[in-house]
RODO-2510 file (C-alpha; in nm, 4 decimals, decimal comma):
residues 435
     n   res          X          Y          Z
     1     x    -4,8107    -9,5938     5,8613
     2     x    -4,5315    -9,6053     5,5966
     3     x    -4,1444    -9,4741     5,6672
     4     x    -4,1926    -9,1714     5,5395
     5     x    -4,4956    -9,1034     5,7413
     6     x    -4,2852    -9,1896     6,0385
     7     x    -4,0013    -8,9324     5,9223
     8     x    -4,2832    -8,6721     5,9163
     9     x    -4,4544    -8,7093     6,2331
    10     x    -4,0714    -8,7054     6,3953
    11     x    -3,9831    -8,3498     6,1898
    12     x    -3,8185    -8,4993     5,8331
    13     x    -4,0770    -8,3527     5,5611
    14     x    -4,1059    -8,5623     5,2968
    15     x    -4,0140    -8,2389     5,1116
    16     x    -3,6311    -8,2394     5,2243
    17     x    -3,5742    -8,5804     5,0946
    18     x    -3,7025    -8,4296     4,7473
    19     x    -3,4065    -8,1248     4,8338
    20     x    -3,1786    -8,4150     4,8649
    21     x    -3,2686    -8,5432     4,5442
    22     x    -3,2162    -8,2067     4,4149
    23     x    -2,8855    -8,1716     4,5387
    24     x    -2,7548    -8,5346     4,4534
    25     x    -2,9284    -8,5294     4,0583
    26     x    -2,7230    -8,2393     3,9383
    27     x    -2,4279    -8,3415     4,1358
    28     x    -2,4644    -8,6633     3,9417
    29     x    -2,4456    -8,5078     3,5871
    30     x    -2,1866    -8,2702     3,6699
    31     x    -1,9426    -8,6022     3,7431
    32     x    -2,1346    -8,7662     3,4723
    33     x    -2,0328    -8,4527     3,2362
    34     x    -1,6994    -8,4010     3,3806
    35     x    -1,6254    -8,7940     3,3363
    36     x    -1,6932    -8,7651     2,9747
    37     x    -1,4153    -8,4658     2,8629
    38     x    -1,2002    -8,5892     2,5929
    39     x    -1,2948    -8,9501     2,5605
    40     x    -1,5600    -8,9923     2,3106
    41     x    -1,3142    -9,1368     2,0211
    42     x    -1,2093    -9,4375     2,2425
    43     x    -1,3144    -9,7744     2,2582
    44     x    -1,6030    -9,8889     2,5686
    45     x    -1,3150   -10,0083     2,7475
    46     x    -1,0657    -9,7229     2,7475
    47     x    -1,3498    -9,4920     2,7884
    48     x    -1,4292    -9,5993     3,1164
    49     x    -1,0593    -9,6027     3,2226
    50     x    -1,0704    -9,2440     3,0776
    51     x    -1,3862    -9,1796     3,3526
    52     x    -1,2153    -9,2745     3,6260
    53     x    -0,8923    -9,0361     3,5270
    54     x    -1,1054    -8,7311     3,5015
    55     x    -1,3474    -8,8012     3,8209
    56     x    -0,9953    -8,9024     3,9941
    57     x    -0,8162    -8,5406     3,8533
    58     x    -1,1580    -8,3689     3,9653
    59     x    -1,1793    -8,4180     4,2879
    60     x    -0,7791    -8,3584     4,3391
    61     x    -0,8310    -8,0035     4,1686
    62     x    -1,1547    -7,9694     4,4173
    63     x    -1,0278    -8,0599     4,7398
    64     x    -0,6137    -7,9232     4,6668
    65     x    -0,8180    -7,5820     4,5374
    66     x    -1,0396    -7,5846     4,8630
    67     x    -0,7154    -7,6253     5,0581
    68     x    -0,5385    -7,3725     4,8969
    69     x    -0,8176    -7,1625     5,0142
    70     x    -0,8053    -7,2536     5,3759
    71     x    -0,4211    -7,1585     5,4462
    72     x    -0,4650    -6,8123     5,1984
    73     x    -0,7627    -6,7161     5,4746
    74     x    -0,5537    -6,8374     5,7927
    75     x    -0,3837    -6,4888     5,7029
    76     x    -0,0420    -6,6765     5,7943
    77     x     0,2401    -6,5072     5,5559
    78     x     0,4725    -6,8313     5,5883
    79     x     0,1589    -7,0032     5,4193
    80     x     0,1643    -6,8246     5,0921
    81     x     0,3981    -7,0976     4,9111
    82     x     0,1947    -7,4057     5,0384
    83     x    -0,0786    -7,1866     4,8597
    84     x     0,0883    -7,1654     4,5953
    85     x     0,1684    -7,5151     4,5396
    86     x    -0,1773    -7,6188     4,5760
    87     x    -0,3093    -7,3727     4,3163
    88     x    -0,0315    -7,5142     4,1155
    89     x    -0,1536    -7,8669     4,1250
    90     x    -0,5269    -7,7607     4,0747
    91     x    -0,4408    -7,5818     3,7849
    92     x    -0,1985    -7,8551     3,6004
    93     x    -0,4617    -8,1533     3,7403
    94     x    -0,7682    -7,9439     3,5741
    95     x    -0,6054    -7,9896     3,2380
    96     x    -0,5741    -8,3780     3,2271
    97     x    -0,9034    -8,3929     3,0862
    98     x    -0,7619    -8,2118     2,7994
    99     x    -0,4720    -8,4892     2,7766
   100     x    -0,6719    -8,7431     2,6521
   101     x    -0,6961    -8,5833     2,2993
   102     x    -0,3366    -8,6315     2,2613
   103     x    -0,3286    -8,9788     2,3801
   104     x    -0,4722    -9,2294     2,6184
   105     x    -0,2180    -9,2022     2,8607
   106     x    -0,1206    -8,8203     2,8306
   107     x    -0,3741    -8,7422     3,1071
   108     x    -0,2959    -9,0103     3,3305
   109     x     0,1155    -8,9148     3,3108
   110     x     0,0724    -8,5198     3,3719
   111     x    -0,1605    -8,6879     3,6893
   112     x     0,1068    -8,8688     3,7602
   113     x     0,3619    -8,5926     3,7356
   114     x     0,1982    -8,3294     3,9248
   115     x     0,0744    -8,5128     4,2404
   116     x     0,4449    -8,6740     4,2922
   117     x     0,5823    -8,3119     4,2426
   118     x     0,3504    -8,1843     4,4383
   119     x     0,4445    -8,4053     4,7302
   120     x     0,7723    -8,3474     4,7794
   121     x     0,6646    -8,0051     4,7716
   122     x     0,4549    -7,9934     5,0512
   123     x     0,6918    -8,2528     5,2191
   124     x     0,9454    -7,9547     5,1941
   125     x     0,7600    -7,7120     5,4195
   126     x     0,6189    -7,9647     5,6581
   127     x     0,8510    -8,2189     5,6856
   128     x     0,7891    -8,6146     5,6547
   129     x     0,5465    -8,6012     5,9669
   130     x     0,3037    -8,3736     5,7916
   131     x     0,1662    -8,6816     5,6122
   132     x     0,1951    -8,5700     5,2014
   133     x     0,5340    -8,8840     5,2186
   134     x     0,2254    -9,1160     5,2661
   135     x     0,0332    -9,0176     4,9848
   136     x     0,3258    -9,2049     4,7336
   137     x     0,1598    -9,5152     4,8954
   138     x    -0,1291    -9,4506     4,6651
   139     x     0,0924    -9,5228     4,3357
   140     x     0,1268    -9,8917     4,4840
   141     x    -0,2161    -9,9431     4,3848
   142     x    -0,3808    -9,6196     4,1526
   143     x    -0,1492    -9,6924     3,7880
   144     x    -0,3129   -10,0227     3,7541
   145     x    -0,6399    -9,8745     3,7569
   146     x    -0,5035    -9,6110     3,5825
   147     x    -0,3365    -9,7067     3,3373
   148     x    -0,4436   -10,1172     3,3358
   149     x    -0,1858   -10,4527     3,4301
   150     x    -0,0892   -10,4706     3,0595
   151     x     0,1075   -10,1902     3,0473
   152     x     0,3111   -10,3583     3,2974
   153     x     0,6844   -10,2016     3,2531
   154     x     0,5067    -9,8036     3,2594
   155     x     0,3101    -9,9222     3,5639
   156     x     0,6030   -10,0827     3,7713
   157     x     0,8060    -9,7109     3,6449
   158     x     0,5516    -9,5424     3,8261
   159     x     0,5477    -9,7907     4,1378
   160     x     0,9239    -9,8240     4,1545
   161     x     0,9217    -9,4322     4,1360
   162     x     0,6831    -9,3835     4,4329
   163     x     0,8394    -9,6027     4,6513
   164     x     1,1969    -9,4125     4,5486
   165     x     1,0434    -9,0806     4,6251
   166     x     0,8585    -9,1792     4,9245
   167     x     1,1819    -9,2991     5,0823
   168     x     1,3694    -8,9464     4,9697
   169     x     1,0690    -8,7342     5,1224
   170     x     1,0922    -8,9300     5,4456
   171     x     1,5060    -8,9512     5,5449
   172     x     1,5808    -8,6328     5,3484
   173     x     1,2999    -8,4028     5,5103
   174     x     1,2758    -8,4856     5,9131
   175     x     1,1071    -8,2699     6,1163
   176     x     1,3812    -8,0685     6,1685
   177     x     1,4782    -8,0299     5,8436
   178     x     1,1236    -7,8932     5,7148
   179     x     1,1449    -7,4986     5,5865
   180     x     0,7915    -7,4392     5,8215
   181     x     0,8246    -7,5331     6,2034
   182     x     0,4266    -7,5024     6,2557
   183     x     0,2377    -7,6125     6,5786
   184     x     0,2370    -8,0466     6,6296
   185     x    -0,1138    -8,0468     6,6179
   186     x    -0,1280    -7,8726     6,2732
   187     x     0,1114    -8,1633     6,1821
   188     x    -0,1179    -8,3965     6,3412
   189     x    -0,4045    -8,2789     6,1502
   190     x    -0,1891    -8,2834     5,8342
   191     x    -0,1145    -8,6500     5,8644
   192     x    -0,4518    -8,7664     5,9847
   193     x    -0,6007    -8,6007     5,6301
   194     x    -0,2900    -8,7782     5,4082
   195     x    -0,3687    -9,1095     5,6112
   196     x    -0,7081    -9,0780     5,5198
   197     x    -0,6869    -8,9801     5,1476
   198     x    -0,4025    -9,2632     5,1490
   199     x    -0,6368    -9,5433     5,2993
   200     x    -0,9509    -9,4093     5,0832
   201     x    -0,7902    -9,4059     4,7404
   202     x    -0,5906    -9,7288     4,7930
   203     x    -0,9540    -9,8919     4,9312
   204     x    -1,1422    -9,7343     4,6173
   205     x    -0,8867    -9,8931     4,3238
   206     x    -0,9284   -10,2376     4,5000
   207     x    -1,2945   -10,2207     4,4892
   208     x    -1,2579   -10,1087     4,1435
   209     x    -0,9982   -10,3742     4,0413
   210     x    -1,2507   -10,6365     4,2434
   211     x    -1,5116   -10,4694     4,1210
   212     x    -1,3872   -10,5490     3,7356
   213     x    -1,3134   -10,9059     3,7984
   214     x    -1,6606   -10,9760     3,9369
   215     x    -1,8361   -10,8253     3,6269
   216     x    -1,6290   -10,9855     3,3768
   217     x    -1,6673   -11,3338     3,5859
   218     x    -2,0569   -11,2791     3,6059
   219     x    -2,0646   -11,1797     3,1908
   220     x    -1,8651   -11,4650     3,1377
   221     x    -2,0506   -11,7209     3,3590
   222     x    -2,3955   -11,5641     3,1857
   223     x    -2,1982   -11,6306     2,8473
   224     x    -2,1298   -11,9850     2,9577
   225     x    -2,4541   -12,0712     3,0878
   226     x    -2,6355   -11,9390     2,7564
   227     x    -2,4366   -12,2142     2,5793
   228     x    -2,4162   -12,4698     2,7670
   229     x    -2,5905   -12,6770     3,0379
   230     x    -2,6057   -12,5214     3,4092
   231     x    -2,5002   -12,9017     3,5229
   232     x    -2,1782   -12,8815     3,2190
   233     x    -2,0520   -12,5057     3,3683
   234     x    -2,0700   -12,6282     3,6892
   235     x    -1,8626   -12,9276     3,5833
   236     x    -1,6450   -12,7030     3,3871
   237     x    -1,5955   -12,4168     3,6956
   238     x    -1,4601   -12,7366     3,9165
   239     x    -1,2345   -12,8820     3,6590
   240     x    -1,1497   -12,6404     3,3577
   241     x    -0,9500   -12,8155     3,1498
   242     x    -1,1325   -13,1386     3,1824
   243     x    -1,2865   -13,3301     2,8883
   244     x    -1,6534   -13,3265     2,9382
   245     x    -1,8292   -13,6225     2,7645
   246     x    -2,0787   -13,8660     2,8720
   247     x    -2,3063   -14,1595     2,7180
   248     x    -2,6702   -14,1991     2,8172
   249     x    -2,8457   -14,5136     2,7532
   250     x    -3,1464   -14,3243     2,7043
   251     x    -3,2769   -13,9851     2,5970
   252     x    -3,4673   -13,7986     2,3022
   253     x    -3,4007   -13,5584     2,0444
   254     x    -3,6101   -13,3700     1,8669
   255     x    -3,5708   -13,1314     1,5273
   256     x    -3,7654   -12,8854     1,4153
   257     x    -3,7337   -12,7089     1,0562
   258     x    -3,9844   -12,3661     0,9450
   259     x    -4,0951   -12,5268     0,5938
   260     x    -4,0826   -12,2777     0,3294
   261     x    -3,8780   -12,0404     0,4876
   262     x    -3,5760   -11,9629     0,2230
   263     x    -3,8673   -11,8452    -0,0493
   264     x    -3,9888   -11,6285     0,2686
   265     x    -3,6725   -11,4920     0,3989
   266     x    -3,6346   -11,3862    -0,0005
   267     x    -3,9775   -11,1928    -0,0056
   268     x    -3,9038   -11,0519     0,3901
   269     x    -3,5395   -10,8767     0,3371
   270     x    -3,3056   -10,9171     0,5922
   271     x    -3,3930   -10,7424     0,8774
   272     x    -3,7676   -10,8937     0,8945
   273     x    -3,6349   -11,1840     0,8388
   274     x    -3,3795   -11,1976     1,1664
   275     x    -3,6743   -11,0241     1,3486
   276     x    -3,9333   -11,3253     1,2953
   277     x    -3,5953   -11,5893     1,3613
   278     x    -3,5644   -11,4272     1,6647
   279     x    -3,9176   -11,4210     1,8061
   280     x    -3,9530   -11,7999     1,6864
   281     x    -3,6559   -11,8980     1,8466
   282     x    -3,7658   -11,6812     2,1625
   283     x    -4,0678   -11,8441     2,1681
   284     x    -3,8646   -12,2068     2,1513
   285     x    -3,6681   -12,1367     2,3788
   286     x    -3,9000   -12,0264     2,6329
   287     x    -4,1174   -12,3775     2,5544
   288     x    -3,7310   -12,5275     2,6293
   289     x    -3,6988   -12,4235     2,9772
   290     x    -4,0504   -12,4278     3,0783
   291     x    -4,0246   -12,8430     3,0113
   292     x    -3,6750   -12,8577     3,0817
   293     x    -3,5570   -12,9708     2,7922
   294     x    -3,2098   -12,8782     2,6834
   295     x    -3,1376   -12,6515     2,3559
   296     x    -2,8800   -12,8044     2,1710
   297     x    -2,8296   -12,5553     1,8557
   298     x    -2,9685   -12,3709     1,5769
   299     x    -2,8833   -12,4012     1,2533
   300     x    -3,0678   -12,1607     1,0257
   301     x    -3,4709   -12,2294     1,0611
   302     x    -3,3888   -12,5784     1,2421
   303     x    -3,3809   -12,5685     1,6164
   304     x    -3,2117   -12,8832     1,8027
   305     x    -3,3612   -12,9391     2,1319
   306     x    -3,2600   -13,3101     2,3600
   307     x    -3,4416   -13,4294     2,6788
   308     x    -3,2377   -13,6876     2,9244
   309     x    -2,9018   -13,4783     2,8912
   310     x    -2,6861   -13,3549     3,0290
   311     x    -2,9107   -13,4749     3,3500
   312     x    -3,0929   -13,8293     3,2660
   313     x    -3,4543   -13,8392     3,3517
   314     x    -3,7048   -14,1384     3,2945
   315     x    -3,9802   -13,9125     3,1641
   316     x    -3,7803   -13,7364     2,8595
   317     x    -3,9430   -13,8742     2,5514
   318     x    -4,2513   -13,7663     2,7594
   319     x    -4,1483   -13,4201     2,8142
   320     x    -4,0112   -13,3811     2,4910
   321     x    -4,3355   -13,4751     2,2900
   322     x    -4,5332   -13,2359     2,5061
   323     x    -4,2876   -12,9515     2,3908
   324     x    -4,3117   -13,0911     2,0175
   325     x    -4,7216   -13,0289     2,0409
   326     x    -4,6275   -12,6843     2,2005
   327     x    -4,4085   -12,5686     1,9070
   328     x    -4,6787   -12,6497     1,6825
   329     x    -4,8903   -12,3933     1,8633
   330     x    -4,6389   -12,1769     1,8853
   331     x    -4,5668   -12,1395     1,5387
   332     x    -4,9251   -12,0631     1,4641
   333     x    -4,9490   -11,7752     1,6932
   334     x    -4,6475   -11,6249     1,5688
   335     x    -4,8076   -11,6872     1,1962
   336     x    -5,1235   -11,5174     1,2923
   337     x    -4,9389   -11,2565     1,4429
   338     x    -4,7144   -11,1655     1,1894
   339     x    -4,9934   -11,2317     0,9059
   340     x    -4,7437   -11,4660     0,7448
   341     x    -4,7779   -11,8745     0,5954
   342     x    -4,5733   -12,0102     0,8718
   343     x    -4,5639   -12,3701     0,9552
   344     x    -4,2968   -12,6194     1,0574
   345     x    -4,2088   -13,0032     1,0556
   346     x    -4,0786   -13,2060     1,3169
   347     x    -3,9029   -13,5382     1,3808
   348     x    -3,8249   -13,6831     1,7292
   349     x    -3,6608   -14,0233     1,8179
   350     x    -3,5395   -14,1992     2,1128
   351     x    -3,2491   -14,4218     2,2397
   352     x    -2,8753   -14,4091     2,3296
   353     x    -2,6446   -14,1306     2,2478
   354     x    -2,3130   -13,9289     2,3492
   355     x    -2,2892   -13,5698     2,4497
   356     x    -2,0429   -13,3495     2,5175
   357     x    -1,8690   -13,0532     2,4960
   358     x    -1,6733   -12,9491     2,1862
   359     x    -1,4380   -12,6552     2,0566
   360     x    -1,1616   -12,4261     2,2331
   361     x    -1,2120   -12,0673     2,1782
   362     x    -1,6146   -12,1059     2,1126
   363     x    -1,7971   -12,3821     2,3340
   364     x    -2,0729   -12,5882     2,2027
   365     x    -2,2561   -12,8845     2,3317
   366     x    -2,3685   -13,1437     2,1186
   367     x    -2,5677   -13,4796     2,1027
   368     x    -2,4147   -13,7754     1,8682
   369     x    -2,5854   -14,1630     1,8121
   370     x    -2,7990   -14,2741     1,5735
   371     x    -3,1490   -14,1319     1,7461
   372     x    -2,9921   -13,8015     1,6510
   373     x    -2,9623   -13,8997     1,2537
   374     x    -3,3167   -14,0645     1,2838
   375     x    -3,4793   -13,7392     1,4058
   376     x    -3,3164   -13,5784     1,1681
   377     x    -3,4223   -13,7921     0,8990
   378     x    -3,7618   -13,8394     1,0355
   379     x    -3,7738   -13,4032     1,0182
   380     x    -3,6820   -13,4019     0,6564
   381     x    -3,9496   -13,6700     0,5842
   382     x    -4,2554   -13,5294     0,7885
   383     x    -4,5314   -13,3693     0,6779
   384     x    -4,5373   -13,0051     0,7454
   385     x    -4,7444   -12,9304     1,0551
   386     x    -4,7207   -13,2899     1,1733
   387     x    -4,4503   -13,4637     1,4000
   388     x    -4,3239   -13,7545     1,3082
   389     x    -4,1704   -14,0414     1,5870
   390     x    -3,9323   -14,3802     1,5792
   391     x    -4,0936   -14,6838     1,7052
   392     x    -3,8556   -14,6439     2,0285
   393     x    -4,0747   -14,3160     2,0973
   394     x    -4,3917   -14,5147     1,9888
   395     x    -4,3206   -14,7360     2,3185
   396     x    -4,2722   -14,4543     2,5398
   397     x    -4,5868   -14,2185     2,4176
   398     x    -4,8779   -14,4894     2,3605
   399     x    -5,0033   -14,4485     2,6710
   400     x    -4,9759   -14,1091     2,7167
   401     x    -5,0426   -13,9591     2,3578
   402     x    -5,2407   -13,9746     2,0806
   403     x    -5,0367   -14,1740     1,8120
   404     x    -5,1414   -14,2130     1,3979
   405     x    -4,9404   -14,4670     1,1975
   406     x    -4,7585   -14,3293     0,9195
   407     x    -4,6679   -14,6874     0,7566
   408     x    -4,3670   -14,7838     0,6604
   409     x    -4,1151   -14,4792     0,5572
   410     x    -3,7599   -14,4808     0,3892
   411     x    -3,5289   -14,3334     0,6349
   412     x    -3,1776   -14,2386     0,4229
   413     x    -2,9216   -14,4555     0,5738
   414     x    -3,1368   -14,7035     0,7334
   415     x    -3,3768   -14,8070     0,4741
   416     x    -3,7657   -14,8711     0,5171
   417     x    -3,8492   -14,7788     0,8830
   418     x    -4,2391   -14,7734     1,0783
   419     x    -4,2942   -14,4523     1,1837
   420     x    -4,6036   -14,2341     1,3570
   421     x    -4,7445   -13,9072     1,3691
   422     x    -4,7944   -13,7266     1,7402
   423     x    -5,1230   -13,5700     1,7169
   424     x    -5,2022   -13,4943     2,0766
   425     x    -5,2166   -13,5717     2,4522
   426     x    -5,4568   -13,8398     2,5536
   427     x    -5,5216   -13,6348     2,9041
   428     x    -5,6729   -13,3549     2,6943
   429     x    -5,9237   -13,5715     2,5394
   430     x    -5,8582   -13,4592     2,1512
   431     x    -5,5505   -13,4290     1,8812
   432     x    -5,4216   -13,1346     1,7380
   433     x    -5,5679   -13,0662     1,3891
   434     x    -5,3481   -13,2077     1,0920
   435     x    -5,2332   -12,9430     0,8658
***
């Protein structure tokens, strides 16, 4: 039996949770419509600023309006200007929507304005004890959401303000001194409601202002761990300002370049060209962190990828010839796919090298020693649809892999070097094709 045949059989149809979608979908656009008013011709940032202002100035013109209501049906004469001062407020606070066509801030200022009139309005006819003195409170917290921590001197105006007129409304209007003398336990009531609208909005902009920070740690975190290692922003979260470099006396790196692909990008256009980029580099980087290899860049067509960094690991030239012959494949199915003459070469080598991270504003990692330049070189020189290896990857793949000599090749900047073409795994019992 599922929960909502249990809510049945105890007398909750499943039909009044449908009214209670009812009820809560339109209430939902109405805020969502309401939040909108005025602030289409700001940027993302302001605009949702601009939400909170009008949902904020909403509910104050619901609830002061609803009020207002409330004392004009007690039938009590002595009412009538607490009335009117509520009205008042609903009627200013209904415009700050409005404000924002004027300027960012106009709506949040007449906001501003109003409620802190309003206050020491009702605090006039009640006294301190009715509970509107403890509604300044709010200001302590509301202007930064308001109005944001930049605008530091307007929000400690408003702040210094509230706390001014807070102090006025309670030593200048004692019980005593308040224009109605109503029952105590209206009073009581009256300060229970501005303790709880005092606690609830102050509760609601630190959620908000927490609310903020974690999103914008958690985008930049997810910004941080697209460019770099996981084991690097860890490093970085513990020590920020500390130099992260590191030499490993022993990894791979691998580089692969689309062959052809200028003439191609020229027949394409633009925008099919960045499409098929993208789903190539989607598909390479899925191959990346299904062998857990680490991405190092991409620089037009080529794509970097390193095994043994940042984290060493005895088996990266293994890993990192198994995602060569992967590529290979993958390439093909994105050339049958797209109907297009895609293929790509590859050169991988092996031995020590220096990462680390570089730059201030935009973070990279890199990979530097001379089994980067061979790979590099051995790229350029390979045959397209083959990968071509350094004798240190020779040693570590024989075993493992199906290995062709190439002879001897000349490598720029190192002269005549032996060199082999990875054809397959010897587990699988036959090569990959040569192109």
């Amino acid at each position: 039996m599922t929960i909502a045949d249990r809510h049945n059989e105890h007398g909750w149809p499943q039909g009044r949770f449908a009214l209670i979608r009812q009820i809560v979908r339109p209430a939902r656009a109405i805020f969502g419509a309401i939040a909108r008013i005025g602030i289409k011709d700001y940027p993302p940032d302001t605009q949702r600023r601009l939400k909170i202002v009008n949902v904020f100035s909403f509910l104050v013109v619901v609830t002061t309006f609803i009020y207002a209501m409330q004392l004009w049906m007690s039938g009590d004469k002595a009412m009538m200007p607490v009335v009117l001062i509520n009205l008042g407020l609903a009627v200013i606070v209904s415009f700050v929507p409005l404000m924002h066509r004027f300027n960012e801030m106009a709506g949040g200022l007449l906001l501003v304005v109003a409620e802190f009139t309003a206050l020491i309005g009702f605090t006039s006819y009640f006294g301190r004890l009715g509970g509107a003195p403890l509604q300044y409170v709010v200001a302590a917290a509301a202007p930064f959401v308001i109005f944001e921590a930049r605008r530091f001197w307007l929000v400690f105006a408003i702040v210094t303000t509230a706390l001014i007129l807070h102090l006025v409304a309670w030593f200048q209007f004692p019980t005593d001194a308040a224009r109605l003398h109503t029952d105590p336990r209206v009073l009581n009531s009256l300060y229970v409601q501005g303790a709880i609208t005092t606690f609830g909005l102050i509760a609601a902009c630190v959620y908000y202002a927490f609310g903020l920070v974690e999103n914008a740690k958690a985008e930049t975190e997810t910004v941080l761990r697209n460019v770099l290692p996981d084991d690097v922003v860890e490093r970085l979260k513990a020590a920020p300002g500390e130099t992260i470099a590191d030499g490993f006396s022993d990894a791979s790196v691998l580089f692969a370049d689309i062959s052809g692909f200028v003439r191609l990008a020229h027949e394409l256009g633009p925008e099919r060209t960045v499409a098929l980029l993208n789903r190539l580099v989607t598909a390479f980087d899925e191959l990346a962190q299904r062998h857990g290899v680490e991405k190092i860049k991409t620089i037009g067509d080529a794509y970097m990828v390193a095994s043994g960094v940042p984290i060493p690991r005895p088996d990266h030239a293994q890993v990192l010839a198994a995602m060569a012959l992967d590529l290979l494949v993958a390439v093909r199915d994105v050339s049958a796919a797209e109907n297009l003459d895609l293929n790509v070469r590859i050169g991988m080598a092996s031995g020590p090298m220096m990462a680390g991270v570089i730059g201030r504003n935009k973070f990279s990692y890199d990979v530097w020693g001379d089994p980067v330049n061979m790979a590099s070189r051995l790229e350029q020189s390979s045959e397209v649809g083959r990968i071509t290896i350094c004798p240190t990857c020779h040693a570590a793949l024989k075993d493992a892999f199906i290995l062709r000599p190439r002879g001897l090749i000349d490598i720029k900047g190192v002269g005549k070097q032996e060199a082999w073409f990875l054809d397959g795994r010897r587990e699988s019992g036959s090569a990959l094709p040569v192109q």
